[in-house]
C-alpha positions in Angstrom: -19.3 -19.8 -33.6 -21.5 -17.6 -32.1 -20.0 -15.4 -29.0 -22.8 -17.0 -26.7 -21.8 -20.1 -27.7 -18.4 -19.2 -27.3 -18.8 -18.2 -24.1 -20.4 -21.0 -23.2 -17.8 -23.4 -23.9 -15.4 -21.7 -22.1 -16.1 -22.6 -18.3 -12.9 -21.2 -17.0 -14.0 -17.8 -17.9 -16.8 -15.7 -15.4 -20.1 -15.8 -16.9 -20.1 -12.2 -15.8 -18.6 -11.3 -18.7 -21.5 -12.0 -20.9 -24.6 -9.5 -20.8 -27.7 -11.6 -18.8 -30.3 -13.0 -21.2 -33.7 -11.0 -21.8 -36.8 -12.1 -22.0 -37.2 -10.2 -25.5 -34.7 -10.5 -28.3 -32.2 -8.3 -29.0 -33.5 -5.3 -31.4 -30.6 -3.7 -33.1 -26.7 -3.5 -32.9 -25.3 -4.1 -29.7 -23.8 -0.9 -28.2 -22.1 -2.6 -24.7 -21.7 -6.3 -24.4 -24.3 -8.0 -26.0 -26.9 -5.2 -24.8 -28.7 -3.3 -27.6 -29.7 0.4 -27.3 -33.2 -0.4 -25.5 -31.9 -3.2 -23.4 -28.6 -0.9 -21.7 -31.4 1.9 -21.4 -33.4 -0.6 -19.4 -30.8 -2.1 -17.5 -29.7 1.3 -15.8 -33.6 2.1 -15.4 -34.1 0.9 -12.2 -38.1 1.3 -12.4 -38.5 -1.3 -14.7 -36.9 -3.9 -12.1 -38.5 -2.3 -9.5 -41.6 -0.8 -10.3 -42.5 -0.3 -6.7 -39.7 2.3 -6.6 -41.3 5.5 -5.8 -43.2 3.4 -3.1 -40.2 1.9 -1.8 -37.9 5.3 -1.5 -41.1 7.0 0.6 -40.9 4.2 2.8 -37.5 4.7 3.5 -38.2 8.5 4.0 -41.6 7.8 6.5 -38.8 4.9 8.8 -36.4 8.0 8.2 -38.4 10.3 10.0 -39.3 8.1 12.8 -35.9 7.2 13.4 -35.1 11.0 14.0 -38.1 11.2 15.7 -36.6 8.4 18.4 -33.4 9.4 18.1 -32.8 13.1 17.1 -29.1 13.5 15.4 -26.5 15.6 15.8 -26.2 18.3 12.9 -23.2 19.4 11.7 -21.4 21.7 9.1 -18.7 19.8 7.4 -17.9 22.8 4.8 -18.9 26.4 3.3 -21.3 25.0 1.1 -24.9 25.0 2.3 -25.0 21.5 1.1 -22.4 20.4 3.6 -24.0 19.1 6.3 -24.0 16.1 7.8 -26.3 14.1 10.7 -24.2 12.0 13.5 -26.5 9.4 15.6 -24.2 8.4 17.9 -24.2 6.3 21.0 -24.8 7.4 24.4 -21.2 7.8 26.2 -19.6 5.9 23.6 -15.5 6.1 23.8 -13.7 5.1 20.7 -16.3 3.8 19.2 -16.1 3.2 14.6 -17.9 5.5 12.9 -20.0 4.9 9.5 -20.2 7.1 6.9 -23.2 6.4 4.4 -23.4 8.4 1.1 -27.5 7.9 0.0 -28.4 7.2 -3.0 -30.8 8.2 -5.8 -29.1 8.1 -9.1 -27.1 11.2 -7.9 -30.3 13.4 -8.2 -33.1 12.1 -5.9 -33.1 12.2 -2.0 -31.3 13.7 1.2 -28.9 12.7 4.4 -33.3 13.0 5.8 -34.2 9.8 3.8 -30.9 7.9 4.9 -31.5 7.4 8.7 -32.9 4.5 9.0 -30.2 2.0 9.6 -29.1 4.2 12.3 -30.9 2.3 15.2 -28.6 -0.6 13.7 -25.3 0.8 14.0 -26.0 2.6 17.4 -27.3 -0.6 19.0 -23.7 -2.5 17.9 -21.8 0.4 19.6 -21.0 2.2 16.4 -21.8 5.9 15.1 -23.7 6.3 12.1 -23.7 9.7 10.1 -25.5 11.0 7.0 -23.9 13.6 4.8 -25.9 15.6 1.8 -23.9 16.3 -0.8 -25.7 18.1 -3.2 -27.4 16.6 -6.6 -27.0 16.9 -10.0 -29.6 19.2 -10.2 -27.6 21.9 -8.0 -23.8 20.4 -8.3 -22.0 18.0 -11.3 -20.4 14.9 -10.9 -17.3 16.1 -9.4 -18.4 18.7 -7.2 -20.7 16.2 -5.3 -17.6 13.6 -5.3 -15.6 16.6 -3.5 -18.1 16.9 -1.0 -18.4 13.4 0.0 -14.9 13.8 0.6 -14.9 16.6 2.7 -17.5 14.9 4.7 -15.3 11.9 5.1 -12.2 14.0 5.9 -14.3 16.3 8.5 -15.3 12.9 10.4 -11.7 12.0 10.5 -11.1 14.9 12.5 -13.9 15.3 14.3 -14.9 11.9 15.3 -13.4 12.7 18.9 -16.2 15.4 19.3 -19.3 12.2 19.6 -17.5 9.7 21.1 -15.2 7.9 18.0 -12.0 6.8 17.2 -10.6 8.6 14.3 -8.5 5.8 13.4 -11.7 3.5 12.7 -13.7 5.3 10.3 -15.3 3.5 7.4 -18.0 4.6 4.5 -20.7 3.1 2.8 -22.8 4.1 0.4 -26.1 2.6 -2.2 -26.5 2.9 -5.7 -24.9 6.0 -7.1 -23.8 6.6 -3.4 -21.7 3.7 -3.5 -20.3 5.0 -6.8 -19.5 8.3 -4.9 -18.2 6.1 -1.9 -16.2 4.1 -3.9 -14.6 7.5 -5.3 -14.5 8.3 -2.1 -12.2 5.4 -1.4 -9.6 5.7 -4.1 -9.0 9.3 -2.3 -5.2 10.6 -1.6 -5.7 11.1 2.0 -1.6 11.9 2.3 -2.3 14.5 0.0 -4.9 15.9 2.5 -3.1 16.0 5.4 -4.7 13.0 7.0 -3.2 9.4 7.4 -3.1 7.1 3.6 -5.2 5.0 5.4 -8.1 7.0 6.8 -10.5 4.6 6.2 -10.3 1.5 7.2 -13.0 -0.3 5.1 -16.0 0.5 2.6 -19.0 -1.0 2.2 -20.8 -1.1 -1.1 -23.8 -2.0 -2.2 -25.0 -1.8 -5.6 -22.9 0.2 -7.1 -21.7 1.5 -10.6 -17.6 1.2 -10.3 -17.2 1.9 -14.6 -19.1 5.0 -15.4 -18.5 4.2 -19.6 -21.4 2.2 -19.5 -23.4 4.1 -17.9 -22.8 7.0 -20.5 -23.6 4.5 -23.1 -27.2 4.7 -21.7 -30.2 6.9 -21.2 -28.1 8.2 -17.8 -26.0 10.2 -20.4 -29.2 12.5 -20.6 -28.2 13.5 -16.8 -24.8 12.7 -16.1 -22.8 15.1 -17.9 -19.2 14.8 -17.6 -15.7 15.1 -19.8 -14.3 11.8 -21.1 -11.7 13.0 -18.5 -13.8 12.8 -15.7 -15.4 9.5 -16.7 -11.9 8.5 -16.4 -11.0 10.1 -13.1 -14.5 9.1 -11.5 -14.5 5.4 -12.6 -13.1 3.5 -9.5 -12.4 0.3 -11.4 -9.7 2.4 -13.1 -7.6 3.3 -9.9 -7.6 -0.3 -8.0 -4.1 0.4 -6.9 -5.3 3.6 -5.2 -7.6 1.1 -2.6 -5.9 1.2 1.0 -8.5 -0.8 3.0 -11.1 -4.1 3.1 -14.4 -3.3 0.9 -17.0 -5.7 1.1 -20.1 -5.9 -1.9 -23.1 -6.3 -1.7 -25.7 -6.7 -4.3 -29.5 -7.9 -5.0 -31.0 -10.6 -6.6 -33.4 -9.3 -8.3 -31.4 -6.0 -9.0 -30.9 -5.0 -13.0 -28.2 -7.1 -15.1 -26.0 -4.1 -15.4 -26.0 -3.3 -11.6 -25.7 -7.0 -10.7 -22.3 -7.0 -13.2 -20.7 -4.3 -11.9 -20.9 -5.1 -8.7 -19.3 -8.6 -9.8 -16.8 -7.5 -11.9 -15.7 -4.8 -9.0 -15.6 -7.7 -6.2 -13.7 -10.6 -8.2 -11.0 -7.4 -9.3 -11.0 -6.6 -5.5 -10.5 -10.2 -4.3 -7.4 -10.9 -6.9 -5.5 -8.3 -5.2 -6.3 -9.3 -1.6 -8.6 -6.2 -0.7 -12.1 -8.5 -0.5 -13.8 -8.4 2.4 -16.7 -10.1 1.8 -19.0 -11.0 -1.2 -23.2 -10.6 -0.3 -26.0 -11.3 -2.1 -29.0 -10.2 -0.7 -31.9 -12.9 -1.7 -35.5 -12.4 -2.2 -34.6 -8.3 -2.7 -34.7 -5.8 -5.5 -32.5 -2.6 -5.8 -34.4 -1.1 -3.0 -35.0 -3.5 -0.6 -31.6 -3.9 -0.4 -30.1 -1.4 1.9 -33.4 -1.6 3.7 -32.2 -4.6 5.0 -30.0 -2.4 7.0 -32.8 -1.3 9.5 -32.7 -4.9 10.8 -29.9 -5.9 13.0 -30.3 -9.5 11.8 -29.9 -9.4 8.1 -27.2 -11.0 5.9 -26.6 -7.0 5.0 -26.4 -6.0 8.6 -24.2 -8.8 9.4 -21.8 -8.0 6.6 -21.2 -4.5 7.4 -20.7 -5.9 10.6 -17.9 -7.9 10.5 -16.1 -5.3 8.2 -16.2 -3.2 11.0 -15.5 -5.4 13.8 -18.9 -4.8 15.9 
């Protein structure tokens, strides 16, 4: 029996686990799932789902500015590196409020904390700060250089979050694309081991992310992403579930690639069997971009979610 057909027969078992269908068939031996070479090269190229990208990303850039514009942020140093800085939109007199962290994405080489403020309007309006870290790229940093910095960002706000208005004890971090990879690294962190609290965050929220980083290296990414099989290891959060202290909630896009569609999947059914589930989105009618997009509207089924894991 063929695996498909295997597959098929067996109804107890997530259809997750099989790679989606393609319109084309498969050319050559599989390298990942069922995926052949071309296909898990496409299903990591986010251009070919979306091939408004470049239109979409300077949209976010152009409702960046204007938020800034509106609402000039805060600036802050959160570390030595000229890299480390972060923007804080926070609200007017707020006391105690929960601050957001978001990590941008970009495929860990494209965009700044400058092209990420455009859900802040959101977040303010609930009663919440929002701040925007950079973090370097891989065209300046590697891998785990840029997941150390998104760390330091997170552990500055801890500390800091006094200084605008926050609690520190309510701190959460979200993150797109390859910035919910780095979140989610972010979130497997030994806080204890930094002096703070083993709980300093109290939730994550993720959207579209790549939680298994062996894939990924099976695919044209490899040409960018250089790590050790060590730090594939140590930088894939699907390999340190036990390290997750808080709620995470997932989001992810209809119309999004296979590959990002299954890890998002696969990370949320692992999170819900042991009890750390927040909530499970899917955001309809949207593509890999228009996603987090949906975050500049109060309203949305993405705005609601990130809601509710924070309690606004």
């Amino acid at each position: 029996m063929k695996r498909r057909s295997f597959l098929a027969t067996m109804g107890t078992l997530p259809t997750i686990l099989a790679a989606p269908s393609f319109a084309a068939p498969s050319a050559g031996r599989p390298v990942f799932l069922d995926y052949s070479q071309a296909q898990l090269d496409q299903a990591y190229d986010q251009s070919f789902w979306a091939p408004q990208m470049v239109e979409l990303e300077a949209h976010d850039g152009a409702a960046s500015a204007a938020v800034r514009r509106a609402m000039p942020p805060r600036t802050e140093r959160y570390g030595a590196s000229d890299a480390d800085v972060i923007d804080i939109f926070a609200p007017a007199g707020a006391r105690a409020a929960p601050s957001l962290v978001f990590i941008h994405g970009g495929a860990w080489t494209r965009n700044t904390r400058q092209d990420a403020s455009y859900p802040a309007l959101t977040f303010v309006g609930r009663g919440a700060a929002y701040l925007a870290p950079d973090f370097g790229s891989l065209k300046t940093a590697r891998l785990p250089e840029m997941v150390e910095s998104c760390r330091r960002a997170v552990a500055w706000t801890v500390k800091n979050a006094a200084s605008w208005g926050g609690d520190p004890g309510r701190v959460f971090i979200a993150g797109h694309s390859s910035g919910a990879h780095l979140a989610a690294c972010v979130l497997v962190t030994d806080w204890a081991a930094r002096g703070l609290p083993a709980n300093a965050l109290k939730g994550g929220f993720l959207m579209s992310g790549m939680y298994d980083l062996y894939p990924v290296l099976l695919s044209s990414r490899s040409s960018f992403l250089k790590i050790t099989p060590e730090e594939e290891a140590a930088f894939s959060p699907m390999r340190h579930l036990d390290r997750i202290a808080c709620p995470i909630a997932i989001v992810s896009a209809d119309q999004d690639s296979p590959e990002f569609k299954r890890q998002s999947s696969v990370f949320a059914d692992a999170l819900q069997g042991m009890g750390r589930l927040a909530s499970r989105t899917v955001a309809f009618d949207a593509n890999h971009f228009q996603e987090p997009e949906r975050l500049a509207n109060p309203d949305s089924e993405v705005s609601r979610a990130a809601f509710g894991l924070m309690g606004v």
